[in-house]
N, C-alpha and C positions, 0 to 999 in steps of 0.2 A: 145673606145678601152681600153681595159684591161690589164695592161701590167708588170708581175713581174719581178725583179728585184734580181739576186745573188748578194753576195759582195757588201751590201747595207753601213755596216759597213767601206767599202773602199772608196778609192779616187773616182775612174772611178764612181761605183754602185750609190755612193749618188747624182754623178753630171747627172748622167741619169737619177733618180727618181725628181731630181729637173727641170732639161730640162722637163720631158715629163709632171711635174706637169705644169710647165706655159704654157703648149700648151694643157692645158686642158682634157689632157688623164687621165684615172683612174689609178696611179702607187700603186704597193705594193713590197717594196724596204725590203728585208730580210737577215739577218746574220746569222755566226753559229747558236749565242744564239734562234734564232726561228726555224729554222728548221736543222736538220744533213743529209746534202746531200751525204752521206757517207753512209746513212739507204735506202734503196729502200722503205723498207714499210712507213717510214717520207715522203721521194719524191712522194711517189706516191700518201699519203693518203692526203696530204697538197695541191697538184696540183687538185687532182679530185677533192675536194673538192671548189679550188678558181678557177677553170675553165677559165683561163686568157686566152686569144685571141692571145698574146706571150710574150713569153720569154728570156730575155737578160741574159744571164750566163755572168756574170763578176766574182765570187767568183773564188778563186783558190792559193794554197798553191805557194808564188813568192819568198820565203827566201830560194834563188838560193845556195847560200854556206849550209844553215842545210840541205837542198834537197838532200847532196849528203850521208847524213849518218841519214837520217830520212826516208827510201825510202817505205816505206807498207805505212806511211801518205801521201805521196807526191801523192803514187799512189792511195790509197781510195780516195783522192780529187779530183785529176787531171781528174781521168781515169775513174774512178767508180761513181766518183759522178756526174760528167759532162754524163755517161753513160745514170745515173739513172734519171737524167732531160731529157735528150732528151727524153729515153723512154715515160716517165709520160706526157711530150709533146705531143708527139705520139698519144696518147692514147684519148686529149681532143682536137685533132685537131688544136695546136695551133703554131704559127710560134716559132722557136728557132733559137735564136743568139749566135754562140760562141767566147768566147775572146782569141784568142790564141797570139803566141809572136816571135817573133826576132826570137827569141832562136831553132825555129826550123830547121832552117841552120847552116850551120856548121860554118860561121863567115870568108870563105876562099876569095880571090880575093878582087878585089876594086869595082868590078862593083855592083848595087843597085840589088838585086836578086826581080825576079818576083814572081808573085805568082803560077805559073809552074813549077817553079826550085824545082832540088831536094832537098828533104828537107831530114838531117844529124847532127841531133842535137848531141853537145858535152858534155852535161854533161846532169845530173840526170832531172830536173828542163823540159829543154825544151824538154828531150824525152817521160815526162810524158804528155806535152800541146799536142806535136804529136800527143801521143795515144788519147789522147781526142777528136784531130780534126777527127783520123780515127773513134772513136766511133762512135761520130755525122753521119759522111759520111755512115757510113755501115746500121742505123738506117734510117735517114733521106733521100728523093733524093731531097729533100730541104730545103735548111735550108743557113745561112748567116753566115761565119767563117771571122773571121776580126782580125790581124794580129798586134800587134800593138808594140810599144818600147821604152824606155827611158821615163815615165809615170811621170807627178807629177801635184799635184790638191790640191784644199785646203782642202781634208779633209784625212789625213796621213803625215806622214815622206815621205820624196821626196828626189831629188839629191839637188834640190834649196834650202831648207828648211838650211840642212845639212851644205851647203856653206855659207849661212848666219849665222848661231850660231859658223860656224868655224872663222868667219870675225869676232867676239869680240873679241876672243884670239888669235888670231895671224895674221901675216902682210904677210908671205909668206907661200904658200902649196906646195907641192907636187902632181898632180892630174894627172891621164893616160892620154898620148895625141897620144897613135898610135892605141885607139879601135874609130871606128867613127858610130854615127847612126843619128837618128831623135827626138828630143825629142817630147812628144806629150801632152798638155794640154789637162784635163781629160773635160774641158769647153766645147772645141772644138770639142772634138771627141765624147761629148756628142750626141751635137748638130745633127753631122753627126749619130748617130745611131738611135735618134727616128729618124730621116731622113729616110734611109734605111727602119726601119720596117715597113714603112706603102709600100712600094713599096714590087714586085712579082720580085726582083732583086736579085734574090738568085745568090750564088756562095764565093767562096775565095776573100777577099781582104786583102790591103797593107791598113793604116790606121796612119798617123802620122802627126804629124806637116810637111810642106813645109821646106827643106834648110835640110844640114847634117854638123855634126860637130865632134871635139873628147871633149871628155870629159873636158878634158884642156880646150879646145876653149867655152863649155857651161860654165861653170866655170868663164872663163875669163869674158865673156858679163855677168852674174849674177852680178861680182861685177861692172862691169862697170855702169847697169844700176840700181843696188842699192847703187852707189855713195860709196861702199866700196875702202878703199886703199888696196888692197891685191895684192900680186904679186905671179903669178900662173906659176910653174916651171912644165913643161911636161916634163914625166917621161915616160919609156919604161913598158907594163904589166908587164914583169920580173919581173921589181924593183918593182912591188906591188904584193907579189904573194896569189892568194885566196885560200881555199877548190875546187871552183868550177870553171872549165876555161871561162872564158870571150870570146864569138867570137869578134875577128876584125871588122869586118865588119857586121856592123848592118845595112846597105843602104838596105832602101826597095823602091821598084817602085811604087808608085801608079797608072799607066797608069791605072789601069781598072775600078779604081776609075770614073776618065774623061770618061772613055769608055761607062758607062753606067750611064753618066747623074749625077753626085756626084760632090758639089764641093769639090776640094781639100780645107785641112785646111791652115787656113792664116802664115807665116812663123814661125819658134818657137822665131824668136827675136821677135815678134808684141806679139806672145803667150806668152812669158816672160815678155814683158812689163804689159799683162794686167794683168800676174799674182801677181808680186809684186803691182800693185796699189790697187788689191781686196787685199792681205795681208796688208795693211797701213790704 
């Protein structure tokens, strides 16, 4: 099986071109610099050309705060270039996986939103992943959209990386502790996506580490289990106010995951344990 790779350059892209290289699959893992998924004649001439058997779209503009005043990039990436892979997909018969995010709810209630629920994205960022996932859907009547949130892997800047280089200079932070989601280890969710592709298990899914937290509370367990002294003060979003609003509630369901035979991933403390031991 043949199988390319967007956002090779990124956390998620490189950890799926590396999963699916140890299971023996033929991967070709791509970045801007090789191809401009933003060109349709790039997409299309690059695809027909490499005639992969499918396709994992992880590439995609995530610099949620410039999204909200860089919006023609956000959306040539998002919208048009996710458009112009499915199409070229399309075209050589080959399956397409898309990465979409949190972000496409509006962040409202306490409850974990389904993959049914309506989706009400509040700022720039996640109404361009939306249009993406509708692109896909109006192209495709199958294809694999996977949902994912709070992302960190060893290959980019993460939320963990972040708290560790904060932990040499200073003993107490300030971190949000009334937004809550799932953090998701780009290892694990690897794992589970060459999983997926070889299955006819098309549809929406929830996709993230086991257990939910607030930010604070990831935070707090980083330093605890990177044996930092740091003392972590949760703070209200107010008191940290962005360009671009943060949903509350980042709780996603994975039932449909279980539903159709998937394991869920193992919890984000195990995921955080194993990720600082691969960083040492």
């Amino acid at each position: 099986m043949k199988i390319l790779v967007t956002g090779y350059t990124g956390q998620l892209g490189y950890d799926v071109v590396q999963e699916g290289t140890k299971r023996g699959f033929e991967m070709v893992g791509i970045g801007s610099n090789d191809v401009d998924i933003t060109s349709e004649e790039s997409v299309s001439a690059y695809i027909s050309n490499l005639n992969p058997d499918a396709l994992i779209h992880c590439a995609a503009y995530t610099a949620v705060d410039k999204a909200e005043d860089d919006r023609e990039t956000v959306w040539n990436v998002n919208v048009n270039g996710t458009k112009y892979l499915a199409e070229a997909a399309k075209s050589v018969n080959a399956k397409f996986m898309y990465i979409s995010t949190d972000y496409v709810f509006d962040g409202k209630g306490e409850t974990p939103f389904i993959e049914s629920d309506k989706t009400n994205p509040i700022g720039y960022y996640g109404l361009t992943k939306l249009n993406g996932e509708k692109a896909v859907l109006e192209l495709l009547e199958q294809a694999y959209i996977v949902r994912i949130s709070w992302v960190f892997g060893r290959n980019g800047n993460n939320f963990v990386n972040t708290m560790l280089r904060l932990a040499e200079a200073r003993d107490e932070l300030n971190v949000v502790g009334d937004q809550y989601g799932s953090p998701t280890y780009t290892f694990d969710l690897a794992r589970l996506l060459i999983d997926m592709i070889q299955t006819d298990r098309y549809g929406v899914y929830h996709a993230s580490n086991e257990g939910f937290c607030s930010w604070a509370e990831f935070a707090t367990e980083v330093f605890k289990q990177a044996d930092k002294q740091v003392k972590v003060h949760a703070i209200a979003t107010e008191d940290y106010p962005t360009r671009a609003v943060r949903p509350k509630n980042s709780r996603m369901s994975k039932q449909k995951l279980i539903e159709n035979g998937f394991n869920p991933l193992p919890s984000w403390q195990g995921a955080l344990s194993h990720y600082l031991k691969d960083l040492s």
